[in-house]
C-alpha positions as CSV (number, residue, x, y, z in Angstrom):
1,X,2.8,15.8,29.1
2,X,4.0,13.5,26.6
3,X,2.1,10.1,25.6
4,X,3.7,6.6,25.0
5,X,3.9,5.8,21.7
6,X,2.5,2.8,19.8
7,X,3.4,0.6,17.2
8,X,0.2,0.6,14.7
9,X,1.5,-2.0,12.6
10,X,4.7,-3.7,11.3
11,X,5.9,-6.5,9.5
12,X,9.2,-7.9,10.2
13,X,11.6,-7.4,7.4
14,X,9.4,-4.5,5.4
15,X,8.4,-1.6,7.9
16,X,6.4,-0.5,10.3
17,X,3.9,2.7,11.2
18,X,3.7,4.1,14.6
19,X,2.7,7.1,16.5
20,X,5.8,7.9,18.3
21,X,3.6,9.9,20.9
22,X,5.5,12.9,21.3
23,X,5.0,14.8,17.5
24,X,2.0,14.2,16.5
25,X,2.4,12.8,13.6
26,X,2.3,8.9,12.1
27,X,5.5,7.5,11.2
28,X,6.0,5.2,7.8
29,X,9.0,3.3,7.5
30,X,9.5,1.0,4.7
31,X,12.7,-0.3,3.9
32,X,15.4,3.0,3.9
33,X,12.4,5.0,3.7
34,X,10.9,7.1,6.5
35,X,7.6,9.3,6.5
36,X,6.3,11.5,9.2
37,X,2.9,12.4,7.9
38,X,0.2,14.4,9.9
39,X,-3.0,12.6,11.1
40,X,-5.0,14.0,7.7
41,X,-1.9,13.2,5.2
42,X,-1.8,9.6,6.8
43,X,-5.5,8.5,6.2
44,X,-5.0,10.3,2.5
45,X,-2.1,8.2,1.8
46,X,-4.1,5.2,3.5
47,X,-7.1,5.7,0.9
48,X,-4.6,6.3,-1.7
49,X,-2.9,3.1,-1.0
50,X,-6.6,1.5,-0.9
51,X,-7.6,2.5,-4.2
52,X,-3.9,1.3,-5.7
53,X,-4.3,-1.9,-4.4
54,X,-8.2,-2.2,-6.3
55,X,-7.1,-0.9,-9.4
56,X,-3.9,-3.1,-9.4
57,X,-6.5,-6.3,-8.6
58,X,-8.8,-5.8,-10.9
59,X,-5.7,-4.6,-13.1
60,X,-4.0,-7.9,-12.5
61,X,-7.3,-9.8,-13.4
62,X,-7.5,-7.9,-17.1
63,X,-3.8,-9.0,-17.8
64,X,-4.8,-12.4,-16.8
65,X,-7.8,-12.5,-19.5
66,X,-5.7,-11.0,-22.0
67,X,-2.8,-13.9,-21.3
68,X,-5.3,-16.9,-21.1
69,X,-7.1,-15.4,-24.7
70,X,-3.7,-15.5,-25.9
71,X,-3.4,-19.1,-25.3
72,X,-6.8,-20.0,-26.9
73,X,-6.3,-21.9,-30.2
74,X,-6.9,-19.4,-32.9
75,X,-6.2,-16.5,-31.8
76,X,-5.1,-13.8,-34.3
77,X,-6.1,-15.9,-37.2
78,X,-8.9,-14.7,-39.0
């Protein structure tokens, strides 16, 4: 017996992941791009994708000290 499928999230324009129901497997579609991942490959990718987006924040924040020390009267003269 198959089960309805559902939409687990989407965003208009991007993609979307859903459980179709009938493989078993999650579906990522982003743009042109299409994944069917099992249950365990889709919560890897998920904490993957977690850890990405920490390191790219506090990433983001570094460059951002860098840029402003730049800008400090001064700097590189010794």
């Amino acid at each position: 017996m198959k089960q309805n499928g559902m939409c687990l999230a989407s965003q208009d324009g991007f993609g979307q992941v859903y459980d179709c129901g009938s493989c078993g497997n999650i579906h990522v579609c982003v743009g042109p791009v299409s994944l069917s991942l099992s249950p365990p490959a889709y919560l890897d990718l998920v904490a993957m994708l977690s850890t990405s987006a920490a390191n790219f924040e506090m990433w983001m924040e570094h460059r951002k000290t860098l840029e402003s020390d730049r800008e400090m009267p001064g700097y590189g003269v010794d």
